[in-house]
N, C-alpha and C positions, 0 to 999 in steps of 0.2 A: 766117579761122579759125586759119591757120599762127599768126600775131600774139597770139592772147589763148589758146591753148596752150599755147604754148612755158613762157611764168613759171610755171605751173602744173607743167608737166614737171620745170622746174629746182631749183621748190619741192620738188616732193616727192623728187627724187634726191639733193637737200642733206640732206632728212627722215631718208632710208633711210642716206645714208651715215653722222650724225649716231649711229641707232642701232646702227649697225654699228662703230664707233669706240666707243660706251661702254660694248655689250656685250663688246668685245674686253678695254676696259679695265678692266670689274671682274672677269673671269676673272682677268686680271694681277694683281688686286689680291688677289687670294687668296692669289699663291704668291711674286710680289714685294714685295709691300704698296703701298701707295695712294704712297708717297714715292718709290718703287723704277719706277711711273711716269713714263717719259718720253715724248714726242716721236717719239723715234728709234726706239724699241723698239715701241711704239706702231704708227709707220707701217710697220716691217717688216713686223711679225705681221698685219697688213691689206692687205698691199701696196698703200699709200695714199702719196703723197710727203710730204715734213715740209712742206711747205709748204699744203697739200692740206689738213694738221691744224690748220695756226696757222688757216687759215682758218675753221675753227670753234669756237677755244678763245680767246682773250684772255690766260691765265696759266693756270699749274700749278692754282694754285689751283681757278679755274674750274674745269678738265676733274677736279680730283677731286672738286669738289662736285658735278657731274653725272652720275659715273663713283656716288657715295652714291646720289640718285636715283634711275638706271639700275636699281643693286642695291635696292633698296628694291621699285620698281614691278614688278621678277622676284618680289621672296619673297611681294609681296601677292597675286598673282595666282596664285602655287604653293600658299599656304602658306594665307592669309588669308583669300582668297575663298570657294574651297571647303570650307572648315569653319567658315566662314559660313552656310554652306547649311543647316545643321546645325540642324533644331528647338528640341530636349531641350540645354537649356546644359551639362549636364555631360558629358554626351555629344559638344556642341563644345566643350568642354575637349578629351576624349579625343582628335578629328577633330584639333587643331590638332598637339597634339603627333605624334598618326601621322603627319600630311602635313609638320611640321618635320623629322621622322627621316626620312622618305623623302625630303622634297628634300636632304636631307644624304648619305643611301647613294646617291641617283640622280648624285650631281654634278655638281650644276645649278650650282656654282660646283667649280671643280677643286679649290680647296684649304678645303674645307668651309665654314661658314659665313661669310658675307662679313662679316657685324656683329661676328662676333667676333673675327674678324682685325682687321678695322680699327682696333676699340675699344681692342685692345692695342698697335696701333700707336699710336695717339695719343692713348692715356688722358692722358700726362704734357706733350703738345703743345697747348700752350693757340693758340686763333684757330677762326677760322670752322668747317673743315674737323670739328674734335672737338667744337663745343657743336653740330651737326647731327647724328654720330654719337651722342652722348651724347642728345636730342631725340628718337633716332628707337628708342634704347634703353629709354627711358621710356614711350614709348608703347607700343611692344611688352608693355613690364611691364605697362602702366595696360589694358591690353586682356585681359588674362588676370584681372588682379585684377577687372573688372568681369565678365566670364566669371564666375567665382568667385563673386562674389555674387548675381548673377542666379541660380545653382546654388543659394545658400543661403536665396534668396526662394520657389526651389521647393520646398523642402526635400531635396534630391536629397545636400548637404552638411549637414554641422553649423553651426550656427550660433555656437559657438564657437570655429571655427578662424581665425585670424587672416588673414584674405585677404593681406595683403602681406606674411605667412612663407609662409607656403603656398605660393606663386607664387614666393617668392623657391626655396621647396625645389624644385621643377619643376624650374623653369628652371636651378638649379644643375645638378640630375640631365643635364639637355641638354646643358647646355656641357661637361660631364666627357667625353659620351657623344660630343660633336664632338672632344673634345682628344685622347678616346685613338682615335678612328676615322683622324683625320688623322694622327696619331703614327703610328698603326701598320698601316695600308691593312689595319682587319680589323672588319668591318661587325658584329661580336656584340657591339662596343662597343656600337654602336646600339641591339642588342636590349635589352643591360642596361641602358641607361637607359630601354626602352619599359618592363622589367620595372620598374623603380625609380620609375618616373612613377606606372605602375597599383596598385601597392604602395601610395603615398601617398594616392593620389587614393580608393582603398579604406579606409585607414583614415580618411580623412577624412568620407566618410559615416556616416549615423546607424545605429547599431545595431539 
């Protein structure tokens, strides 16, 4: 019994320590940025040895493609899932954007949105690392725009408004409302882009 446990024990402590290193690392990447990632700083912040990490990474590279990931399979699970839940599609419009702004005031990443950090990290850095950010930015968008229409199949929207302006106005209102929250540790940034959301999202229905 000792013999066909044991792998099993070792699998899963590799598992846990694996999510413990990429949760550390996308907090990092929030207020270092994903290049500002290292190794050293890495294994301090875990109290993990450096050798302990190459053990699970291969390159830079890798740990911040899984370090994207990481952050990804957090926002679905804060952000996505639960205003999923959501019957009435414009109403999961509304669900997603409250539960964006709260995982944003809550500080589920310390230095607010991890996508949008990123994105600005390596908008201009071409390779692997920015056409996955760039991927996982589109879909984000392609998820609201379909949101959006299914709203306007209800008639709950107009049918005249352009699904990917409209979504593109949102989602501006968001990012403003993350730049001046983190700019300025003052969470009514937040609320003016929930005001700025509901605004939109109001005149976008049918009179």
């Amino acid at each position: 019994m000792t013999d066909t446990t044991a792998p099993r024990r070792t699998r899963s402590d590799g598992e846990r320590s694996r999510r413990t290193i990429l949760r550390a690392a996308a907090n990092l990447a929030t207020i270092d940025g994903l290049e500002g990632i290292s190794i050293g700083n890495l294994a301090a912040r875990i109290g993990m040895s450096k050798s302990g990490l190459y053990a699970h990474f291969g390159s830079k590279e890798e740990l911040q493609l899984a370090t994207v990931e990481t952050a990804l399979e957090i926002f679905e699970a804060d952000v996505v899932q639960p205003s999923d839940a959501v019957a009435d599609p414009l109403e999961r419009i509304r669900a997603y954007y409250a539960a964006f702004l709260s995982h944003l005031e809550r500080r589920v990443f310390p230095g607010g949105c991890f996508f949008a950090s990123v994105a600005a990290e390596f908008d201009t850095h071409p390779g692997a690392v920015k056409d996955r950010i760039a991927e996982i930015h589109e879909g984000a968008s392609e998820h609201v725009r379909r949101l959006i229409a299914e709203a306007q199949a209800a008639g709950s929207l107009r049918q005249d408004e352009d699904a990917r302006q409209l979504e593109f106005e949102l989602h501006a209102y968001l990012l403003m409302g993350n730049t001046a929250f983190v700019l300025n540790d003052d969470p009514s940034c937040l609320h003016q882009a929930a005001a700025a959301i509901e605004r939109r999202l109001t005149q976008a229905q049918p009179a």
